[in-house]
C-alpha positions as MATLAB code, in Angstrom:
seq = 'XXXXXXXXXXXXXXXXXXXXXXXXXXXXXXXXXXXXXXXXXXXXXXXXXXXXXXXXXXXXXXXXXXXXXXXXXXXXXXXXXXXXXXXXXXXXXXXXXXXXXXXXXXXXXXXXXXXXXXXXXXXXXXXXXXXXXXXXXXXXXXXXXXXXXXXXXXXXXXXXXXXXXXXXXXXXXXXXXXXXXXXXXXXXXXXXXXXXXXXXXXXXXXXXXXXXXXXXXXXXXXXXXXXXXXXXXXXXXXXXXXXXXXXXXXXXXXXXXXXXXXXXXXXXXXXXXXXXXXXXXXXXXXXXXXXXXXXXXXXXXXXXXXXXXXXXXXXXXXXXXXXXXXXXXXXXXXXXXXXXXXXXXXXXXXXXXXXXXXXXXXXXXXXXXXXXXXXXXXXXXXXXXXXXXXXXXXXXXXXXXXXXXXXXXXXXXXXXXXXXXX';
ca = [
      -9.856    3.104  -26.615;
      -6.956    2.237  -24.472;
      -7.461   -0.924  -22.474;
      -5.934   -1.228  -18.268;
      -6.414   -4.709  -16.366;
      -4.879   -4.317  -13.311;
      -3.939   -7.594  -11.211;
      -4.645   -7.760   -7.514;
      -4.720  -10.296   -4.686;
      -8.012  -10.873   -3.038;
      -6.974  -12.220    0.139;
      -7.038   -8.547    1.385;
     -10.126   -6.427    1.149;
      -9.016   -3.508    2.445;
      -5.467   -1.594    3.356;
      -3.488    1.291    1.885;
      -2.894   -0.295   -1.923;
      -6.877   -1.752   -1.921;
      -7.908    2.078   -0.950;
      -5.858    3.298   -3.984;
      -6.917    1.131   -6.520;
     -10.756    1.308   -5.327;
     -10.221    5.396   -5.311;
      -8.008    5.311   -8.534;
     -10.356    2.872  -10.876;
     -13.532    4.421  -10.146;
     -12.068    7.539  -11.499;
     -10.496    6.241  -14.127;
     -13.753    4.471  -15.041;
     -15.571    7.720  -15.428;
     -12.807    8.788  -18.188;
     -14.628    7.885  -21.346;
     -11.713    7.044  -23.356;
     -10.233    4.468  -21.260;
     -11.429    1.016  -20.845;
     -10.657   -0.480  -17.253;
     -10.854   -4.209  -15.664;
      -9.629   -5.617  -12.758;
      -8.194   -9.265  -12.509;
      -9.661  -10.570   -9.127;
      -8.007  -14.165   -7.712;
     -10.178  -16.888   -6.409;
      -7.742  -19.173   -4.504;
      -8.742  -22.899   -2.586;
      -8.430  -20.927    1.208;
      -7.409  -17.026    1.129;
      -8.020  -15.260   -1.608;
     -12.094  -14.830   -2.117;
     -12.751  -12.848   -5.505;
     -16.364  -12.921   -4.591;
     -15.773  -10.780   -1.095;
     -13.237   -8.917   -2.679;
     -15.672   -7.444   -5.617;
     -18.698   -6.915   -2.395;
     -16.344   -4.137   -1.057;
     -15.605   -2.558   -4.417;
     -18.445   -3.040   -6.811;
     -17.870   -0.561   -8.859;
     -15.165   -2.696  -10.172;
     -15.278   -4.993  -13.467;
     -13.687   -8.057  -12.707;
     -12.173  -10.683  -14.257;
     -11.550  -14.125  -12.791;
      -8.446  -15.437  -11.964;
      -9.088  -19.041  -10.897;
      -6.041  -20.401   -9.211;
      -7.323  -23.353   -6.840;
      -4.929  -25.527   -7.963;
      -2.685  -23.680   -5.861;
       0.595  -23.802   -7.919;
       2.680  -21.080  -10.015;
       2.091  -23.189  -13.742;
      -1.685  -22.216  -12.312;
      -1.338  -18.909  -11.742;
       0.760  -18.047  -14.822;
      -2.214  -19.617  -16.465;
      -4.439  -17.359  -15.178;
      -3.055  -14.146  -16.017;
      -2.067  -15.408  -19.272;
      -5.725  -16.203  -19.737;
      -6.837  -12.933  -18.564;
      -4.549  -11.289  -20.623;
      -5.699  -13.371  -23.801;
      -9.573  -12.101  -22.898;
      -9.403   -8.685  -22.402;
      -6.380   -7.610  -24.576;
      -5.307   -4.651  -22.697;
      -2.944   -2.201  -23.813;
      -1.196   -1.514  -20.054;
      -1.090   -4.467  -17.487;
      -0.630   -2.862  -13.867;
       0.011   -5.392  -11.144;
      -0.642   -5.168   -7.370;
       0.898   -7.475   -4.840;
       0.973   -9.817   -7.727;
       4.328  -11.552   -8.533;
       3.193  -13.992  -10.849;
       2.850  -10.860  -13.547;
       6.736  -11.073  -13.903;
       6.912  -14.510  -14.880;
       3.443  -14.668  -17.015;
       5.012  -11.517  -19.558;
       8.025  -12.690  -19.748;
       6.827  -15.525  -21.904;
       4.111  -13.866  -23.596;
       4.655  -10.118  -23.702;
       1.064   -8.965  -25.212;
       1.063   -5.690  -23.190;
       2.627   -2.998  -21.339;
       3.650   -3.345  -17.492;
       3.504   -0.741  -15.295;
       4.756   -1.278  -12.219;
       3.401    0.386   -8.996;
       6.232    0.829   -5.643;
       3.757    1.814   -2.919;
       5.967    0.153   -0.110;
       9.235   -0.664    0.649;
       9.222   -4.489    0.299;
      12.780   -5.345   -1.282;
      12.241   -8.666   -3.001;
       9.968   -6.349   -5.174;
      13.033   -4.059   -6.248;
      14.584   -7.220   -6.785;
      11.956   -8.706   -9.220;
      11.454   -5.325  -10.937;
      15.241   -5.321  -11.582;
      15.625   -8.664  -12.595;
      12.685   -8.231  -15.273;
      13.184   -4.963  -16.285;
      14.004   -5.664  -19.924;
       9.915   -6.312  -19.957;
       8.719   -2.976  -17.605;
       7.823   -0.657  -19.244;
       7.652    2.010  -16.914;
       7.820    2.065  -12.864;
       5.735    4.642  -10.402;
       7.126    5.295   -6.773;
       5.200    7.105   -4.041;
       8.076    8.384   -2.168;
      11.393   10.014   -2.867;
      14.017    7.689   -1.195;
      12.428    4.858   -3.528;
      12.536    7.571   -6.374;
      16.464    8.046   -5.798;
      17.253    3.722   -5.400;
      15.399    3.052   -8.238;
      16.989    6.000  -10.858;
      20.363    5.058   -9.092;
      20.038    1.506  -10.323;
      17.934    1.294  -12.946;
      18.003    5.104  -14.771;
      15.105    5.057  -17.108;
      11.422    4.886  -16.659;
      11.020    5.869  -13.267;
       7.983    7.419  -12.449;
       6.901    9.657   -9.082;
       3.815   10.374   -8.066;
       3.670   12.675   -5.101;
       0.870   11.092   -2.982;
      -2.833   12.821   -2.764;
      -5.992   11.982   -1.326;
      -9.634   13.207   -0.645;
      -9.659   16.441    0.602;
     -11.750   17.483    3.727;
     -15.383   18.016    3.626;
     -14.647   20.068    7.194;
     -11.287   20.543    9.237;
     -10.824   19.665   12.467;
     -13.418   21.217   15.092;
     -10.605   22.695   17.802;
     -12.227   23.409   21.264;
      -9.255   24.766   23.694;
     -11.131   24.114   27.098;
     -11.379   20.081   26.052;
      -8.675   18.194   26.643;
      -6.549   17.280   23.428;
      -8.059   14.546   21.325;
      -5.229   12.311   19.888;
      -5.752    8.705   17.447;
      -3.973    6.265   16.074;
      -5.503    5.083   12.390;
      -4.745    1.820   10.917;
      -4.142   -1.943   11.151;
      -3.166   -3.097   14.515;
      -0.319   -5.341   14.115;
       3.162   -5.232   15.794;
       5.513   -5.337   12.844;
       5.549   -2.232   10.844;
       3.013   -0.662   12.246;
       4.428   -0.883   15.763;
       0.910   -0.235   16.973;
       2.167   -1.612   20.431;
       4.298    1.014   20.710;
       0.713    3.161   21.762;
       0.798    1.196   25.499;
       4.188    3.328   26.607;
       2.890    6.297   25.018;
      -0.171    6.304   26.896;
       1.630    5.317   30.183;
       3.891    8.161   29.697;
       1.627   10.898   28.526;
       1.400   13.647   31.760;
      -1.456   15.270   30.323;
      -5.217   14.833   30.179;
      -6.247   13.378   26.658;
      -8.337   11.756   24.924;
      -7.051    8.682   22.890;
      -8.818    7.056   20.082;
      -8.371    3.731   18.013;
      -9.670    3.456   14.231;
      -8.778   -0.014   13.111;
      -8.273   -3.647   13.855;
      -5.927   -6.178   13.394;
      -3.949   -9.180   15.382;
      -2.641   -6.849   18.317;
      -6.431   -5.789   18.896;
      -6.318   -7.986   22.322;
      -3.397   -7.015   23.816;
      -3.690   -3.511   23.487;
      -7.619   -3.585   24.604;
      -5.685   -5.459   27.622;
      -3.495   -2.741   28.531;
      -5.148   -0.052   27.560;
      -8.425   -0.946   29.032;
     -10.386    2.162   30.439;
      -8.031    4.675   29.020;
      -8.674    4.071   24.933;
     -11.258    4.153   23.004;
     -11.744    1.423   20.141;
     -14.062    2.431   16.819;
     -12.478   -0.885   15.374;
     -12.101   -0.705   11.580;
     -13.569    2.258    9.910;
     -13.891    3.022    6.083;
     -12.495    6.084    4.634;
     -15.699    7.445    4.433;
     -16.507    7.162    8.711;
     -12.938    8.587    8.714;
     -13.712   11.057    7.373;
     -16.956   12.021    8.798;
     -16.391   11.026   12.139;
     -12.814   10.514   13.194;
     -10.765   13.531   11.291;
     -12.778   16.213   12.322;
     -12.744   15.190   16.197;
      -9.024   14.902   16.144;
      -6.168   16.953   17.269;
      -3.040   14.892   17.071;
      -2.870   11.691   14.775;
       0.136    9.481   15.488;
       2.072    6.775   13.609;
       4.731    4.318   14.578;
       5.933    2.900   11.733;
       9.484    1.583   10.867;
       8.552    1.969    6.714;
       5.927    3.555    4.749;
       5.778    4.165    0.937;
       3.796    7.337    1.541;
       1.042    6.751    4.719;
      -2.608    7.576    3.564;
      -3.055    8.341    7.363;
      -0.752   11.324    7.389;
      -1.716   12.765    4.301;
      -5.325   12.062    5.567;
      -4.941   13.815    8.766;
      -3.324   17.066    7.608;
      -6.064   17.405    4.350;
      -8.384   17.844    8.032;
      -5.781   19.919    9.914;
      -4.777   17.153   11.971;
      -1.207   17.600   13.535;
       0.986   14.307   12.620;
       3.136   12.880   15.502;
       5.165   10.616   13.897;
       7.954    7.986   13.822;
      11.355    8.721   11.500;
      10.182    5.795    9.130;
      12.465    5.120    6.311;
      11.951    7.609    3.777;
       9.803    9.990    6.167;
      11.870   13.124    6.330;
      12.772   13.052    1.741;
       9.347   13.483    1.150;
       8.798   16.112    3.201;
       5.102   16.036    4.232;
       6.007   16.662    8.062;
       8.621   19.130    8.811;
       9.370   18.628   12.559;
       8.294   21.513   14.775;
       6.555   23.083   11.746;
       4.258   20.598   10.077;
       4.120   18.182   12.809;
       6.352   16.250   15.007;
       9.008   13.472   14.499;
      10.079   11.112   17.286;
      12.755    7.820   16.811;
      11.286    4.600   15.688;
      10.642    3.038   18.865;
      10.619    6.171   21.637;
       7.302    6.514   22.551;
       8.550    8.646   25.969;
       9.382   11.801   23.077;
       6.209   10.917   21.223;
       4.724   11.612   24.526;
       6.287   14.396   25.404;
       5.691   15.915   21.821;
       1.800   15.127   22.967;
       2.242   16.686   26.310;
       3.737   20.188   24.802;
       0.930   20.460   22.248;
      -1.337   19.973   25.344;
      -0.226   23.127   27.089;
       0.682   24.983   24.213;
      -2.795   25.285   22.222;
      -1.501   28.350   20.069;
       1.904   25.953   18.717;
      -1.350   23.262   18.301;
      -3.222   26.466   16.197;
       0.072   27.490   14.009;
       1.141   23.541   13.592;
      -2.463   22.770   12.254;
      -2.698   25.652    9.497;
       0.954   24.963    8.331;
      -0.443   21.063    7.767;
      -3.331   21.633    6.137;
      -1.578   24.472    3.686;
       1.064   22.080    2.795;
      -0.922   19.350    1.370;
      -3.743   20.864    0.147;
      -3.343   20.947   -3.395;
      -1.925   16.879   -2.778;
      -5.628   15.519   -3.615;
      -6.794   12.116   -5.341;
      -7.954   13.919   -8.579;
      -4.590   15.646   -9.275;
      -2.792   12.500   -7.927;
      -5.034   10.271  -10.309;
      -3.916   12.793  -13.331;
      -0.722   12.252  -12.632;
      -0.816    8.739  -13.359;
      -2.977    8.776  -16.497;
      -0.352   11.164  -17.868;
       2.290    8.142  -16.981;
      -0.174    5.745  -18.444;
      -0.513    8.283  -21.823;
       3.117    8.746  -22.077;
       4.064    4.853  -21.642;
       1.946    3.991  -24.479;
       3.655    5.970  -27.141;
       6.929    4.523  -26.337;
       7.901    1.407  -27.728;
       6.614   -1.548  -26.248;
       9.924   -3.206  -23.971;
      10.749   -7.161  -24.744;
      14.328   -8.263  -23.929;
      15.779  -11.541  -21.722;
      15.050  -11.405  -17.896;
      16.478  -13.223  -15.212;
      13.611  -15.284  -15.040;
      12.457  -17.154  -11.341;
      12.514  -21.002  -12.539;
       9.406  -22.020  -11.022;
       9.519  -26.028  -12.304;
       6.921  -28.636  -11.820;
       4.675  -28.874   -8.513;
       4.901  -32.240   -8.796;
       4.721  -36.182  -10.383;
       1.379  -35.162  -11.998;
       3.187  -32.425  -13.817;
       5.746  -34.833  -15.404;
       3.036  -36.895  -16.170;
       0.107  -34.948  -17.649;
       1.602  -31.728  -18.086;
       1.210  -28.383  -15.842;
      -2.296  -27.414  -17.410;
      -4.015  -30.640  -17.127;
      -2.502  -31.876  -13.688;
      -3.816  -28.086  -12.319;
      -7.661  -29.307  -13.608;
      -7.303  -32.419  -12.201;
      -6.283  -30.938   -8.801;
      -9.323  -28.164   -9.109;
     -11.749  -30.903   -9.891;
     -10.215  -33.962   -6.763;
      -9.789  -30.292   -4.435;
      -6.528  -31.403   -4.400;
      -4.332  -28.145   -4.502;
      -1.551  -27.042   -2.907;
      -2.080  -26.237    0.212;
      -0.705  -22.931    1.169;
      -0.604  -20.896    5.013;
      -1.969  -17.571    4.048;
      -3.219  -15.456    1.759;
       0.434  -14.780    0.825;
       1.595  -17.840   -0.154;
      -1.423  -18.872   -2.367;
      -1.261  -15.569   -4.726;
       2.306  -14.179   -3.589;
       2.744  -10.120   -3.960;
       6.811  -10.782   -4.928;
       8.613  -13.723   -7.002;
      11.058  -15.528   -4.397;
      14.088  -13.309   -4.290;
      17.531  -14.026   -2.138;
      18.528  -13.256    0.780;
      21.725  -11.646   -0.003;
      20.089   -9.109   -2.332;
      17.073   -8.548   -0.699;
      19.697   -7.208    2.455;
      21.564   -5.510    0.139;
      18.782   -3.211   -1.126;
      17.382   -2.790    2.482;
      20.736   -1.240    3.315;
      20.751    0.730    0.063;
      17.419    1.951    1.368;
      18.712    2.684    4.975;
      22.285    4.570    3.600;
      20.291    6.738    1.179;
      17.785    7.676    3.666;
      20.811    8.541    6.079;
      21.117   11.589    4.139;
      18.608   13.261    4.906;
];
């Protein structure tokens, strides 16, 4: 019986990557023949295993205790994990430390998922590739970096999720009903972006908020009387409640792997307006004018007047709906989940991959170190609740090995040249 542990931060509950592997393990748990665990961290501040396994308890964890706070702890950890459960395919997420803890002892497979465009994680996967055994990407543009650089054992895996119960319930003499789903933070998400929007819309609509997140207060602020806040919803009230009373679902975002929003939206007949995000028009899920609509990063007047035509055009609404449900309804969970078992199948027959790496150095934490040694200074710090002290979630279990700054810029324009192509 083949063996998974996956590897995930805790500090996290819920996003796009914790809705995957929740979806993807319970499924794969129901497979007969395969045997699945996931490593859950318990850090000093951020990272609480215990909260983590409340929201998915259909999961079978195993412990990763790293209050000590330091890498020699962490490499421990997985190590020890690794030593416990013996698994056949190790399959991290947002969990550098996997790099360095193979590279010395190489007991398993890795399989390494790309599910965003974060570029210190090209860089680690291409410094330690003599150890991967196999790479998946969710989108195209990473498809075309990765075969570019690296040629072999790249993996893509068209995204899918759970299809519609019921579509969208259209009523012409309402006024259109538009929402923005997701976190609510200013960076990638842009979710600011929804204040000139709404102050430039002409027409009469309805705007909805499903999510929550550090820009919560301003936009309640600005957009007081005029938007309607649900605050965080699972997929579940999504689908139930905020798909089906939707006409238009909008995103802002200046990168995406592939968004479960979009793909979410137009399983219900939900008509995307959406930003040009890197890698948005190679993979082809909204065709602009057909699908959906596509606006500039950053111009919320054209979102707006994108919103305003579908508005007073209810029959373009009608066509645009139809043509985004057809084209991703075969893109569900179940044939997105087969898809990676057969990468998961097909990795395993291959010979297992063990070469040199250029390894992160990661060196002592500190005098104790020199002293005691890594494994017995990290008890004694667990034991005094001395740790390292670390800012957030991040830094106490961090997604990416430290990678520099001139290569981390040079695959983010890599990114951007390829994805000027298209």
């Amino acid at each position: 019986m083949p063996r998974v542990l996956f590897v995930t931060q805790t500090h996290n509950v819920w996003g796009g990557m914790e809705q995957w592997l929740h979806n993807f393990t319970l499924w794969l748990q129901n497979q007969p023949e395969w045997d699945v665990r996931v490593g859950v961290v318990r850090g000093a501040r951020f990272n609480d295993a215990r909260a983590y396994v409340a929201a998915h308890p259909h999961i079978r964890p195993l412990l990763l205790d790293v209050r000590a706070g330091t890498e020699s702890s962490r490499i421990a950890a997985v190590r020890g994990a690794i030593a416990e459960f013996e698994p056949d395919l190790v399959v991290p997420i947002a969990s550098g430390t996997v790099f360095s803890a193979l590279a010395g002892e190489k007991r398993a497979r890795l399989i390494v998922p790309v599910r965003s465009q974060h570029p210190d994680l090209f860089v680690n996967i291409a410094d330690y590739f003599a150890i991967v055994d196999g790479v998946v990407v969710v989108n195209r543009l990473m498809q075309r970096w990765f075969d570019e650089h690296l040629h072999e054992r790249i993996h893509y895996v068209r995204h899918g999720v759970k299809p519609a119960a019921r579509t969208r319930e259209h009523d012409p003499a309402k006024p259109l009903r538009i929402g923005f789903v997701g976190r609510l933070e200013p960076a990638i998400k842009r979710v600011l972006d929804l204040i000139p929007l709404v102050n430039a819309l002409a027409s009469p609509v309805e705007v909805h908020v499903y999510g929550d997140g550090p820009s919560e207060p301003e936009l309640r602020a600005a957009l007081a009387g005029r938007v309607t806040f649900h605050g965080y919803a699972s997929q579940e009230r999504l689908y139930a409640e905020a798909y089906p009373q939707l006409d238009v679902v909008l995103l802002f975002s200046t990168e995406e792997g592939t968004p479960n929003v979009i793909c979410e939206a137009m399983q219900h007949a939900v008509v995307p307006v959406t930003s040009r995000y890197r890698g948005q028009a190679l993979e082809g899920f909204v065709i602009d004018g057909v699908t959906g609509f596509t606006f500039p990063v950053g111009d919320a007047v054209v979102a707006a007047g994108q919103i305003d035509r579908l508005a007073h055009d209810r029959a373009l609404l009608e066509r645009m709906s139809r043509a985004a449900h057809e084209t991703v309804r075969h893109d569900t969970d179940v044939r997105m989940h087969r898809d990676w078992l057969s990468i998961f199948e097909s990795t395993l027959a291959l010979p297992l991959r063990q070469g040199p790496v250029r390894q992160h150095p990661t060196g002592p934490a500190g005098r104790l170190d020199r002293i005691a040694g890594a494994a017995i200074a990290d008890r004694i710090r667990v034991l005094l609740r001395a740790g390292a002290r670390h800012p957030d979630g991040w830094s106490e279990w961090p997604g990416t090995l430290p990678a520099g700054r001139d290569r981390v810029e040079a695959v983010t324009r890599e990114l951007a040249e390829i994805d000027r192509l298209y």
